[in-house]
N, C-alpha and C positions, 0 to 999 in steps of 0.2 A: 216897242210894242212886243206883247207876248205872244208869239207864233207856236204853240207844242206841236207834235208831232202829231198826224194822224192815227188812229186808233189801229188801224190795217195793217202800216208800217210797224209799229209796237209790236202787234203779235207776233210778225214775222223774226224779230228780234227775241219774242220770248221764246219760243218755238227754237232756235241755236240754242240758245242758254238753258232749256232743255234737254236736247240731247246731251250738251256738254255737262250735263249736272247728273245727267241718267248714266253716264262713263262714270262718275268721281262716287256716286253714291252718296252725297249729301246731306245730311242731316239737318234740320233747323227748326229751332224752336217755332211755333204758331200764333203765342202771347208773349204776354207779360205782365209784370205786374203783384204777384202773390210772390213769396220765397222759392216756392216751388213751380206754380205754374201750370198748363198742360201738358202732357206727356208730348215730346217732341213728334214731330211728323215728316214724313218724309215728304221734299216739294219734289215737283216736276221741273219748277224751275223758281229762281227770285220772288216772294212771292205770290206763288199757284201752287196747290195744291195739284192739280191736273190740266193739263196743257191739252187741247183737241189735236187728234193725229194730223196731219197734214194729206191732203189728197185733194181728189174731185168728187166723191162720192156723195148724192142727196138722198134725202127719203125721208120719211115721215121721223115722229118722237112722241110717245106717252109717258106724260110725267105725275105724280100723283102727290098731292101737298095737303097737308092737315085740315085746310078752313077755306072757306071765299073770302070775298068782297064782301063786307057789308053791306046788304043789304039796305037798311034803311038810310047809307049814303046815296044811293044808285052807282052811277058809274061817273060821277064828274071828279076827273081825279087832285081836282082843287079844294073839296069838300075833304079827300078821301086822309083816313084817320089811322091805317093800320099799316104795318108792316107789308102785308099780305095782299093787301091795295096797289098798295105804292109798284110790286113786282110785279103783278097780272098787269095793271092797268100802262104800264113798263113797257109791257110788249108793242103796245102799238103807238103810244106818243114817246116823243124824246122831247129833252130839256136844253137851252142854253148850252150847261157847260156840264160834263160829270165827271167822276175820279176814276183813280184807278187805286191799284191792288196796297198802293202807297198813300192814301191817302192826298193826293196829290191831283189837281182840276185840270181836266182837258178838255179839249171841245169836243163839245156836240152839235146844236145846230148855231153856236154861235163860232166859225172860224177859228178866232182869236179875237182876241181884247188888248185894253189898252185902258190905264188909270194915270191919266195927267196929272191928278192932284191924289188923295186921299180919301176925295169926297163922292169922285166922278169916276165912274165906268162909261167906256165906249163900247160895245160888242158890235163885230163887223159878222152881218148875218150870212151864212151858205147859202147862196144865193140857188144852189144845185137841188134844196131841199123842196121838196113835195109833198102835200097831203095827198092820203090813197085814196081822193076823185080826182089828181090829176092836177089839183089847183096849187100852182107855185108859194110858199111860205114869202110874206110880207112884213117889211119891218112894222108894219102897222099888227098885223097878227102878234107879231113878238110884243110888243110894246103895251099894244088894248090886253092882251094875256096877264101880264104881270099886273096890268091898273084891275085886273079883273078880280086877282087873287088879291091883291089888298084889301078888295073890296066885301071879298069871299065870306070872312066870318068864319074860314076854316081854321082847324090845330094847326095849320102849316104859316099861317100870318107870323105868329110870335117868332118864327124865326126869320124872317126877310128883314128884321131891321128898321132901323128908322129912315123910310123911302122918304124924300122930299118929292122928287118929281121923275116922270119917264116920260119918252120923248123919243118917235120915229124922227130920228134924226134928219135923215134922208132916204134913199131906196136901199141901203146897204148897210145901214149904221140903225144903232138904238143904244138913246143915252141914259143911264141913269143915277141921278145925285142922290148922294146923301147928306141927313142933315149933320151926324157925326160920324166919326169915324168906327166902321160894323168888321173888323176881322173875317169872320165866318162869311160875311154875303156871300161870294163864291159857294162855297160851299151850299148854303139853304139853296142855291139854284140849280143843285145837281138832283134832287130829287124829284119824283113823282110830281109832288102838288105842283111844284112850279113848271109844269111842261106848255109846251106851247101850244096851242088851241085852233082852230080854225074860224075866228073871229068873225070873220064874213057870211057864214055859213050860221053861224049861231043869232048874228044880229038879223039875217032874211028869214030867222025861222026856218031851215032847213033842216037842222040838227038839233037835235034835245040830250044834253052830256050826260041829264039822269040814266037815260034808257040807251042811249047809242054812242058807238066810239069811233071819233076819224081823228087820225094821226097822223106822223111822218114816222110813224117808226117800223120795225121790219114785219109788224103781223098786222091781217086786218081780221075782225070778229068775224065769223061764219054764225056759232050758234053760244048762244049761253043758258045754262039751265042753274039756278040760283043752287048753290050747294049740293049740284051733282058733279057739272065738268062743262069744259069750255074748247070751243071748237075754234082753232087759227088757221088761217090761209098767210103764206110767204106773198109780202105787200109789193107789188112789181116796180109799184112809186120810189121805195127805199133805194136810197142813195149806194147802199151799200148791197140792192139784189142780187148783185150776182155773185156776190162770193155766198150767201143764207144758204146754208147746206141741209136746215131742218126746214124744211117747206111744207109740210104741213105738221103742227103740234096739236097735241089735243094733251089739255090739263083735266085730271080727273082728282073731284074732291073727295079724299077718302076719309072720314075719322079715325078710323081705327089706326094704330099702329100695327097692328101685328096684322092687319090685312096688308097693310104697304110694302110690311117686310114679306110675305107672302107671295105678293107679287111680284116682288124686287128677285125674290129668289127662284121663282117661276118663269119671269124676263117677260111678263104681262104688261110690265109700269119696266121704263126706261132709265126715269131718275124717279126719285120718292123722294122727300125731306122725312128728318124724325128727330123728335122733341125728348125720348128716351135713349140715355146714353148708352144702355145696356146693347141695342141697335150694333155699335161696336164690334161686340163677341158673339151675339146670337147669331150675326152671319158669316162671321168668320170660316164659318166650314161651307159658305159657298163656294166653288171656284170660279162662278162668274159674278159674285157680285163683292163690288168695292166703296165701304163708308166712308168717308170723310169727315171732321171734324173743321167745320169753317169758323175760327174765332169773329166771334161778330162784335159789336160797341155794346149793344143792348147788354143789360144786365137786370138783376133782380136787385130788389129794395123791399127793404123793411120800414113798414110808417110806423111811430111811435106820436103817437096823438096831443098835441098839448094846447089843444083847445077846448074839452070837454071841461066845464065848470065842474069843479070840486074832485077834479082828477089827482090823483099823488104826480102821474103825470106833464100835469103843470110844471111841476122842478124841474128845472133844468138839470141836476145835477142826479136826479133820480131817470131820467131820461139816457144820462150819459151814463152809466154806472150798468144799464142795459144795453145800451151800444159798446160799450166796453167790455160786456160778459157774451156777444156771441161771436164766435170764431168762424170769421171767414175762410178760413185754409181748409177748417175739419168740414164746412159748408161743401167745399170743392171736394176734397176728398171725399167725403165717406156718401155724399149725398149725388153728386157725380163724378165717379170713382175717376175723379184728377182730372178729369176732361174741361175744368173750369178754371180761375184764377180770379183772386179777390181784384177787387178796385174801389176808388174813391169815386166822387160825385164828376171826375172829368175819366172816363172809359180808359183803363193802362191799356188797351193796345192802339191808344192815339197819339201820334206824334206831341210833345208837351203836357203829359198827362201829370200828373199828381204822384207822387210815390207813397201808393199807402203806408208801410211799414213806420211813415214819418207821423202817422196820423195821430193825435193825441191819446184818442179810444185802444189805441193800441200799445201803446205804451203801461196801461194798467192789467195789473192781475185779475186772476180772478177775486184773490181773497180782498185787495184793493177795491175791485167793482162792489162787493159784498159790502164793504165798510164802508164804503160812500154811501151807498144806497141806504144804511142805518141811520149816516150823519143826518141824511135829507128827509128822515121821519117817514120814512115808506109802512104802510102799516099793514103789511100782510095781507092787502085785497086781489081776489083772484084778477087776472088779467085778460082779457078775450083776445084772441089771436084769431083775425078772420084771413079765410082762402075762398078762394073762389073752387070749384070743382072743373074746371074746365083743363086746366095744365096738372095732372096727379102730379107730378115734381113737385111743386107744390105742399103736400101734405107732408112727402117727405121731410122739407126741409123745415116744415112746421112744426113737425115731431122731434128735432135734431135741437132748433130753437128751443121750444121749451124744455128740454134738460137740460142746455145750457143753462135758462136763465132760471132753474130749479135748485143750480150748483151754489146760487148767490142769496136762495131765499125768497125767490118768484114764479108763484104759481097761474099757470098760462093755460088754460082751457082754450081750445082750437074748435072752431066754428067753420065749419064749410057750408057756400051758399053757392046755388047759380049764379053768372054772371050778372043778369038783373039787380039781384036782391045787392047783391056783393057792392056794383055800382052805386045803388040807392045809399047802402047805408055809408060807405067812406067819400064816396065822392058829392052826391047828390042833399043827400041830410047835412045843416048846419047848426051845429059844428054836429060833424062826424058823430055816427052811434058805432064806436067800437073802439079800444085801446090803441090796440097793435093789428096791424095789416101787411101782407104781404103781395106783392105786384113784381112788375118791371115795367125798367122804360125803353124804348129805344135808345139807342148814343148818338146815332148819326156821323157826319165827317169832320166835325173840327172840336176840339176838346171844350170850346164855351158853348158850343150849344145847347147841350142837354145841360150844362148849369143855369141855363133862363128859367127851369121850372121851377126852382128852389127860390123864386120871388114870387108869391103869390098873387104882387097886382099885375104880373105877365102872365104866369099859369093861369089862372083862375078857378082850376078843377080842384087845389088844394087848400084853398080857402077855411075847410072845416075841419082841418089837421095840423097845419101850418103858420103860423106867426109870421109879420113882418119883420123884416130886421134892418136897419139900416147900414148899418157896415155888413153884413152878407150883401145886398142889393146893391151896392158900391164897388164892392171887389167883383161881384157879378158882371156891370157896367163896365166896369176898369180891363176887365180879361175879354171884353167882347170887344175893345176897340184899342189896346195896346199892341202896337202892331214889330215892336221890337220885342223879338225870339225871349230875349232870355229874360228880361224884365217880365213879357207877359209868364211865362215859365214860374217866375214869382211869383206873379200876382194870384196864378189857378191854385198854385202849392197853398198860399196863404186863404183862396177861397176854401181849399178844399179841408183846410183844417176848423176854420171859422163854423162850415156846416158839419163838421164832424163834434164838434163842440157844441153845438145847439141840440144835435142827434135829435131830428126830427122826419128826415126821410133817409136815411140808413143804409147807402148802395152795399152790399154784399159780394154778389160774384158773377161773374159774366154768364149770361144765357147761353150754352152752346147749341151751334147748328149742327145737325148732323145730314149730311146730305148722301144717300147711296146711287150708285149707277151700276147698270148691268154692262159689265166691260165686252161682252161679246155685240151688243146691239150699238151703243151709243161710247163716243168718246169725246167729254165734254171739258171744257175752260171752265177752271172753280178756282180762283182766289184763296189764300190764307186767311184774309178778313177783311170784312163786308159791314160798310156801316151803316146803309138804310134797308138793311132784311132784306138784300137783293141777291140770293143766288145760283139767279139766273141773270147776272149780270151781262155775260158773254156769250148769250146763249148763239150770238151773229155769230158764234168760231165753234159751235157742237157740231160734231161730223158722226153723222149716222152711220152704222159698220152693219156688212151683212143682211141691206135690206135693198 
């Protein structure tokens, strides 16, 4: 049986290996993946980026993050679709099992577990855990939760696998088979969507998940104002109350950057997130405020369309000859100045990941991409490059792209739309109205899972961009349930060249996070890298200074 260690214990271990790293001065890269990579960082400890001081000290925290919850999800964090979701709604439910700074699954509200066969999970539930009305967590709650989310129709379904059945085992236990063998299961139960619910409460109509939130996790809601700021109170329920040293948080939605860095520098907002790398330098002449660079899984992709009739497009080989002419290194570099690193379609800072460098696209020149793209009868038709206006990095790298792909003889007119519009035409219209598109995905915790989307009859959003392929959809299959290291290891290298050869969704360079805190107010636990956009992972171990 797999027994890890409690989360509590861990810290206190990170927390040595801190100080002892804070004597040696340490160095250690934060990715990988690109030849070069991001500019090393200095850790706190194995790891973290920043380790919370040790003490008794409580008191409040304002933190201020880019965006809400989506709204027309409400709040059922089973529906819920974003990054951004997944961490607010974070604070007050917890899940089964979740990782840590290694990618690596520990409990949460499941103890430990236990897989007799390949097919079968046992999780033995905490029987200590609580919803914040006081009503003890039931393997029935565990059980009807996850038959709930299958049944959901959310984006989080396509990663749970092929469930055959769940089953309150007993009062302590909840069983769940599968029909083949799913690698990542583990893993798709560490996020948000699949948290546990109050079951009882929802079936007597007491609770409505749209509008209200009860958890077992360390916050409960006080107030929310839809894309202003969100009011927490420290949940007395949580298993883990008495050590919460931020007892009361309040999340404030800011758009602006330069208002967060404002604040950050002012020591108004406690932590801020920020999406511009420049974030960096511009604070650098605070002396109380400190960014970080959290390498996350998400990355950015380039769609290359090859479903619109009468597209040049359609070639395959006109397709690859474009994925071949843009450079993800000069992407990282010049577009965020090193703070990024290239990857393949499996996230390089995941344990098993792909080695770009091997990638086919990369192996050609430019003047190589140029001549391909003549062989393939490309006939000098402008190209629409759409962005959405929501992320300005974006435009940058839209701008970067097309003189790349100008060097080969392709002219890319760049289209910026609202999110709406943006939606409508590459995801929503079939097949897609526009060429070339630029996004990202999340990566999440295990290296096949963000390879599901690259099958269309699992995605579904990519229908009108996207071709089936049967050997992609196979090596897809094969890396999601090969559960020997170095074989699957194989099998992702071989997917990840297979869709690099089709060049139809285009991973580029990892999204970085940048996250600042005011070192005189707050002293918080940030990880190296975070795979479900949670960097308030540990927010149980921030320790308020000076309040």
């Amino acid at each position: 049986m797999y027994r890890p260690s409690r989360l509590r214990l861990r810290t206190r271990a990170i927390a040595t290996a801190a100080l002892a790293l804070a004597l040696t001065g340490t160095l250690v890269a934060c990715g990988s993946g690109g030849p070069a990579g991001p500019a090393p960082q200095e850790e706190a400890a194995p790891g973290f980026l920043t380790v919370a001081e040790a003490g008794d000290s409580t008191g409040s925290a304002t933190i201020q993050v880019d965006y809400d919850t989506a709204e027309a999800n409400g709040l059922d964090p089973q529906t819920a679709q974003t990054a951004r979701s997944w961490m607010i709604l974070g604070l007050v439910y917890e899940t089964l099992v979740s990782v840590d700074e290694n990618f690596e699954i520990q409990p949460g509200l499941a103890s430990s577990w236990e897989q007799p066969d390949e097919l079968t999970y046992v999780f033995t539930i905490d029987t200590s855990a609580s919803f914040s009305n006081g009503r003890g967590v039931t393997t029935e709650d565990v059980a009807e939760s996850l038959e709930r989310l299958t049944e959901s129709g959310g984006v989080w379904v396509g990663q749970l696998g092929p469930i055959e059945s769940i089953e309150a085992t007993d009062d302590t236990t909840v069983t769940v088979k599968l029909s083949e063998p799913y690698v990542p299961f583990l893993a798709s139960l560490a996020n948000t969507p699949a948290a546990v619910l109050p079951i009882e409460e929802i079936d007597a109509g007491e609770v409505d998940l749209a509008t209200e939130m009860l958890g077992t996790g360390p916050y409960t809601v006080v107030e929310h104002r839809q894309d202003e700021s969100w009011t927490f109170a420290a949940n007395p329920e949580w298993r883990e109350a008495d050590s919460l040293r931020v007892t009361d948080l309040t999340l404030q939605i800011v758009g602006q950057e330069s208002t967060r860095q404002a604040a950050l520098r002012e020591g108004s907002a406690d932590l801020v997130n920020f999406n511009n790398v420049d974030s960096l330098t511009l604070l650098s002449d605070s002396p109380a405020a400190r960014v970080v660079n959290q390498t996350q899984t998400d990355f950015y992709y380039l769609i290359v369309n090859s479903q619109q009739p009468g597209s040049p497009l359609q070639d395959q080989d006109v397709r690859f000859a474009i994925n071949a002419a843009v450079d993800r290194q000069a992407v990282a570099d010049i577009v965020l100045a090193g703070e990024s690193s290239p990857t393949g379609v499996t996230p390089s800072n995941l344990p098993g990941a792909c080695e770009v460098d091997a990638l086919p696209s990369r192996q050609l020149s430019a003047e190589e991409a140029g001549q391909l793209l003549a062989d393939g009868g490309f006939d000098d038709r402008t190209l629409s490059l759409l962005l959405y206006t929501e992320e300005p990095v974006l435009a940058q790298m839209a701008q970067l792209i097309q003189q790349q792909l100008a060097e080969i003889g392709v002219t890319v007119e760049i289209e910026q739309y609202d999110t709406a519009t943006f939606t409508s035409r590459v995801f929503t219209t079939q097949p897609g109205d526009f060429d070339l598109a630029l996004g990202w995905f999340a990566g999440y915790g295990d290296p096949s899972m963000v390879t599901r989307w690259w099958n269309p009859e699992i995605a579904g959003f990519n229908t009108g961009f996207t071709g089936g392929h049967d050997d992609l959809n196979e090596l897809i299959a094969q890396g999601a349930s090969e559960s020997d290291p170095a074989a699957r290891a194989e099998t992702l290298a071989e997917l990840c060249r297979t869709a690099d050869e089709y060049s139809e969704i285009v991973p580029l360079v990892h999204r970085p996070s940048l996250i600042g805190y005011h070192t005189e107010t707050l002293s918080p636990t940030i990880s190296s890298n975070e795979g479900y956009g949670d960097f308030l992972r540990y927010i149980g171990d921030f320790a308020p200074l000076g309040k």
